[in-house]
N, C-alpha and C positions, 0 to 999 in steps of 0.2 A: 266459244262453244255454246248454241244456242238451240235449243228445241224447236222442230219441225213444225206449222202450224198441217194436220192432216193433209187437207184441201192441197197444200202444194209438193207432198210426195206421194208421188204415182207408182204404188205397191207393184204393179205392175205393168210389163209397157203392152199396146197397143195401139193399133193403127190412130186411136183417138187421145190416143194418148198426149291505205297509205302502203305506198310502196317502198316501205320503211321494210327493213330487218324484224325489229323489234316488233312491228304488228302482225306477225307468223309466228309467236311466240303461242302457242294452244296447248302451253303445257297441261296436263292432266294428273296432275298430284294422285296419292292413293287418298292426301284428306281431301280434297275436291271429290274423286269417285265415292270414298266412303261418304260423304254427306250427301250425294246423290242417291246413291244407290238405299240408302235408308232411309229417302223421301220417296221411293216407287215403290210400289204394290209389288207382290210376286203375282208371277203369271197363274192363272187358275184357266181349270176349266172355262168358268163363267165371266173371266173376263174376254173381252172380243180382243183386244190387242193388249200388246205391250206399249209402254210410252217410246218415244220414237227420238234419239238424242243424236243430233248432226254435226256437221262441221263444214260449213261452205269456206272452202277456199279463194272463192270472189276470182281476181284475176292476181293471182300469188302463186307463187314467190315468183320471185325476178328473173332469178336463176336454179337451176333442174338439179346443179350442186346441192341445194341447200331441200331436196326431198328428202333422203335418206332420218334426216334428223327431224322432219315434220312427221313423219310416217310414223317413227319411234316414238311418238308421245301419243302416240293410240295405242302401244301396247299393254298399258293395265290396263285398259278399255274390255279388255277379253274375261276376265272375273265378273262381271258385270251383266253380263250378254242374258243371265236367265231374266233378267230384273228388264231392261231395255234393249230394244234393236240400236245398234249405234250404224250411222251414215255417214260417210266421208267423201264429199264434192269439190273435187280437184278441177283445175282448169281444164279447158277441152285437151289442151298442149299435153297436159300430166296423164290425163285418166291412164291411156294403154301404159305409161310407166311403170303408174304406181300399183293397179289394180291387185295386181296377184303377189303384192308386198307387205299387207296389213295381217294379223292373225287373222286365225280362221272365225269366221262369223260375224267379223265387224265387214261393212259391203260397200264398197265403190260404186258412187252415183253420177255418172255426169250432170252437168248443172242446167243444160236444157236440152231440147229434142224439136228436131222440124215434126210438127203434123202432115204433111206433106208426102211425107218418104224420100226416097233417094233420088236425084235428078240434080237440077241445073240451078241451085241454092247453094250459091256461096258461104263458104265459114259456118253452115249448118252440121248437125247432125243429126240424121235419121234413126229413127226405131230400130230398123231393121240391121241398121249398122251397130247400134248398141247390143242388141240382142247377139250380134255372131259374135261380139265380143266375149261374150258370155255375163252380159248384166242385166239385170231385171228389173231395175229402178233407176229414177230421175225427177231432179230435182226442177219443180215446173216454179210458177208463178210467180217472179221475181218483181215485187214494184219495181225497180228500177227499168224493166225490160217490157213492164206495162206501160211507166211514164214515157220511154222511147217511142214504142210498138204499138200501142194500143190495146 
């Protein structure tokens, strides 16, 4: 469970917009959230954002079996929500599964987005197809998909 650097979640979309068991373990303790939650600021007026607290799920789990029980360690994630946005980045495979399975407020990011839009790009997905999903965010700039891609 690692904190979003800005730069690579896109608040918004637009057109410009170990395969082990054991390492899908993201439990979320209440003392993990408590020691968190008492290192962030409360939201004010005069702050511009809240801190932004993710979870990319890379290319995990193995098997679609084993959502139900990854999902449920985001649920005391929801006491939290005044203090941080929490972001959950499942694999392209999971997103339409999981999306509408987490409390309310914590948000389902797919993990990248063609700039392109919709057409003849294999294993892509488009903005516009994220958006009829009913999602607002994605998670971009992945080193690993720079070192590939450029």
């Amino acid at each position: 469970f690692a904190a979003f650097q800005p730069s690579f979640v896109a608040p918004s979309l637009s057109r410009r917009a170990s395969n082990r068991q054991s390492s899908l373990s993201m439990s979320l303790g209440n003392d993990y959230l408590s020691t968190l939650s008492s290192q962030l600021p409360k939201s004010t007026p005069t702050t511009t954002r809240k801190p932004v607290v993710g979870g990319n799920w890379k290319c995990n789990p193995v098997s679609a079996a084993s959502l139900p029980e990854l999902v449920s360690n985001f649920d005391g994630c929801a006491a939290y929500l005044d203090r941080c946005d929490v972001y959950v980045c499942p694999s392209n495979l999971h997103v339409a599964i999981v999306k509408d399975t987490f409390a309310p407020g914590i948000s389902v990011a797919p993990q990248n987005c063609n700039f392109r839009g919709c057409g003849a790009y294999t294993g892509e997905m488009a903005v516009d197809q994220i958006k009829d999903m009913g999602m607002d965010t994605v998670l971009i700039g992945h080193s690993e998909r720079r070192g590939e891609f450029g």
